[in-house]
C-alpha positions, 0 to 999 in steps of 0.5 A: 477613698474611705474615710482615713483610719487614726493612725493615718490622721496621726502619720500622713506618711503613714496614709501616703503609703496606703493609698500607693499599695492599694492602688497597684494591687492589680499590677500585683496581682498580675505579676503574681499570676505571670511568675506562677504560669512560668513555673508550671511551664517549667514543670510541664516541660518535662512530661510533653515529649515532641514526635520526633522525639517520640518516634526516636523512643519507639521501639520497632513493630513486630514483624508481620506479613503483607496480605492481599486476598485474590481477586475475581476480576476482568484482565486486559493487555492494552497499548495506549498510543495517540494518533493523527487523524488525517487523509493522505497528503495532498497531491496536485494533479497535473495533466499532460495536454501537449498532444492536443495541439491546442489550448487545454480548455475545461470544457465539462465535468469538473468535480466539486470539493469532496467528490471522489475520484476512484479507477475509471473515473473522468476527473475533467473534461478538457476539450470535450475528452475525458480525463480517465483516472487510473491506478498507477504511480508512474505519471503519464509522459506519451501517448500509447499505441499499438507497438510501443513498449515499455514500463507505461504500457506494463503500468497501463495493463496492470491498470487495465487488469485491477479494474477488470478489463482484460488486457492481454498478456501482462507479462509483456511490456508491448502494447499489442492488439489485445491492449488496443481492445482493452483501451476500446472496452475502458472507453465504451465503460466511461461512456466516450468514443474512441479518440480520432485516428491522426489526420491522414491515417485512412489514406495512408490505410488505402494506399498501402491497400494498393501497394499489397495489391500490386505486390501480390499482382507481381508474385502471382506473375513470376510464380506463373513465369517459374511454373512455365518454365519449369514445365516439362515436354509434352506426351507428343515431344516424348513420343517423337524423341523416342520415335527418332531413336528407334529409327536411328538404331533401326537404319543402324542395325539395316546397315551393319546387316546389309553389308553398308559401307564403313563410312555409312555405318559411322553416318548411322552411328553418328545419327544415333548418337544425335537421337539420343542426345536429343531426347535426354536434353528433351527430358532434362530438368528445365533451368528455372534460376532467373525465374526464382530469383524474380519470384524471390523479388516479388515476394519480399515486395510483397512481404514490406508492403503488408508490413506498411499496411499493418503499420497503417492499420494499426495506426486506426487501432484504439489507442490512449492520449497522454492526455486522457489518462491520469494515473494516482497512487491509493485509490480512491482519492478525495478532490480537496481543491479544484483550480480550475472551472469551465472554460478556463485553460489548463496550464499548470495544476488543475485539482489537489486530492488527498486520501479519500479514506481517513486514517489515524497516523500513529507512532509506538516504540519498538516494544510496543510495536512488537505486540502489534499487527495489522487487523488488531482492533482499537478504541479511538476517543473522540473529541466528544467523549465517545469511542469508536471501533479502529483497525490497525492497517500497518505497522513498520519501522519509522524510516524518516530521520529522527525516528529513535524514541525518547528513550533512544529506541526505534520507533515504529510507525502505527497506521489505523483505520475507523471501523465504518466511522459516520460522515458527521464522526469523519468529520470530527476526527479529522486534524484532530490528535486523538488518544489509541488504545489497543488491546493486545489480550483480554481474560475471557470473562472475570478470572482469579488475579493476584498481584504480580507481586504474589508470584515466587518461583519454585526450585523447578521453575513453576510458579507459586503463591504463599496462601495464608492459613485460616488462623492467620498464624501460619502460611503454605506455598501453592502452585499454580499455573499462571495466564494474562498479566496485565495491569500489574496484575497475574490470571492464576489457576490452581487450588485457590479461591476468591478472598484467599489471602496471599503473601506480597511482602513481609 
């Protein structure tokens, strides 16, 4: 404290309230400076104005046209789908063996994982025959051989016929030699013998021998016995039955001229008669109906047991084993599971195949669909960020339940197939979900575009843009022919150019 002035040594009181102003003249200060901040706030509020506020007290822009200029750009049309990639499904292969009269043992050529079996491929060897792969979709239930008809043999023709063997006349369903040769070629292909004849058959081939044999041993004797008995008279019998005619119509005419007797006139008479009859009986046809009859019998005999030969002969003609032949769908296929190994016994399923071929199953709605068709190419993504080539190989309605799209539409089932893929890319596709794109039109090269928003449709139909003029301050309609949209973008030709401004809105 400074030293006390005299009228605060004269009043105390008077120095008392000295001391108290002077020691709260910060507080003082600072109300001060808070009542004069307030009233500048005051003040200020009326010149600050809030966004909202200043956007209410905008007025409104001119209005002015919306512009974009043409471009010179690349048009593509695509379709983006996604897709399974997968072999077809699984099917287990089970073979027929009951013919074999025996146990089914695996005794050679069992495939490993990932071989592939194709047509006139062996896919086992059970009990030292091959099992023969075939195309077909109508499984194997009996042996076929020569006279059986039906849809196995029309299968197995067909079969025959896809690999290049000839079998004859496909439009029969009967197995006939033709068909038997066929089957003899497809063993001689894989490189097996033709399957054993069935016990008994050579016998059964020479006793029918022998019954031909007799038959026609017969034949030839009832046709001699009819030939014989059919045979006519001699040139001497002839003469004789002439001769006595003319001696009896001689001593006739001897007696009438010579004055003979009634009675020996009617004795000529009679003789002559008898002559007569006589040579005619002598130069009748012979009788030979028993004799026909035999002959007719001895030919039936004849014609049933070349029928039993022919039946035994063709018991020797090359036929096929139900259990030799295993017909698959979409060949080739791929061994996915063997269950089977040499020395084992077949008794249920032996092997499970899928598709050797990888396709991506893919799904598209109907108005995608629709710009789709087989041989349309695609770009798959793979899982490493590349691309590779695809083909589409079907497209058609979605037949199973649930095939209405999202949207309530139909939905269509999209088959493709990679385009000569790699090992190492099957590999990596497979039991992946991968990304389609598939383009449905393309410009060739760079093309002037403008948005499709640009387009308007003249009083005759065509199309036009609205061209902004140098100076900016006027337009003019154009008319142009238009080409691919895609993208949200049109291809136009007409009197434009490149950096031209058009109208999109106003």
């Amino acid at each position: 404290m400074g030293a006390e002035s005299p009228a605060e040594r004269a009043d105390p009181a008077v120095a008392g309230w000295r001391r108290v102003l002077h020691g709260n003249r910060v507080l003082w200060v600072l109300a001060g400076v808070a009542v004069l901040s307030l009233v500048a706030g005051v003040g200020l509020s009326f010149f600050v104005i809030s966004p909202s506020q200043a956007a209410a007290n905008a007025a409104p822009p001119e209005p002015g046209l919306i512009t974009v200029p043409v471009e010179r750009r690349v048009l593509s049309n695509d379709v983006t789908i996604r897709g399974d990639a997968a072999f077809a499904d699984s099917v287990e292969v089970k073979l027929e063996t009951g013919d074999l009269g025996g146990p089914a043992v695996v005794t050679g050529r069992v495939p490993e994982v990932g071989t592939t079996l194709d047509a006139a491929s062996v896919a086992l060897e059970i009990v030292g025959r091959p099992v023969i792969v075939l195309p077909g979709e109508l499984p194997a239930y009996r042996t076929l051989r020569v006279g059986l008809a039906g849809p196995d043999v029309t299968q197995l023709k067909q079969s025959l016929a896809a690999i290049g063997i000839d079998p004859g006349d496909r439009s029969s369903d009967v197995f006939d030699a033709a068909t038997a040769d066929a089957v003899a070629a497809l063993y001689d292909r894989i490189g097996y013998p033709l399957p054993d004849s069935p016990d008994g058959t050579e016998e059964a081939v020479r006793s029918a021998r022998d019954g031909v044999r007799a038959a026609e041993d017969a034949v030839a004797a009832a046709e001699r016995d009819v030939s014989a008995a059919a045979t006519g008279p001699s040139s001497v019998e002839r003469i004789q039955a002439d001769n006595a005619v003319r001696a009896a119509e001689r001593a006739l005419a001897d007696l009438r001229n010579g004055g003979g007797s009634p009675s020996e006139i009617a004795a000529a008479e009679d003789a002559l008669a008898l002559a007569r009859a006589e040579r005619d009986a002598l130069l009748a046809p012979r009788d030979t109906s028993a004799q026909q009859v035999a002959l007719e019998q001895a030919r039936r005999q004849l014609a049933d047991a070349q029928e039993i030969l022919a039946d035994a002969l063709d018991g020797t003609e090359a036929f096929l084993p139900v259990s030799e032949v295993l017909y698959l769908e979409d060949l080739p296929r791929r061994v996915d599971e063997v269950m089977v190994q040499r020395g084992t016994i077949v008794t249920s399923a032996a092997m499970l195949v899928s598709g050797a071929t990888l396709a991506i199953n893919a799904s598209a709605v109907e108005s995608d669909a629709k710009l789709l068709k087989p041989g349309d190419a695609a770009t798959l993504a793979m899982p490493d960020g590349s691309e590779l080539a695809a083909e589409i190989t079907s497209v058609a309605p979605r037949k199973a339940e649930g095939g209405a799209s999202a949207e309530g539409g139909p939905r269509y089932d999209v088959v493709l197939a990679p385009v000569s893929p790699t090992d190492e890319q099957v590999q990596a596709l497979r039991g992946q979900n991968v990304r389609v794109q598939i383009s449905i039109g393309a410009t060739e090269g760079e093309v002037l575009a403008v948005p499709l928003a640009a387009l308007t449709a003249g009083p005759g139909g065509e199309s036009r843009v609205e061209v902004v003029d140098g100076d900016g301050d006027s337009t003019r309609l154009v008319e142009v022919e238009t080409g691919l949209a895609a993208e949200g973008f049109v291809e136009i030709t007409g009197d434009v150019e490149e950096g031209d401004r058009v109208v999109v809105g106003r």
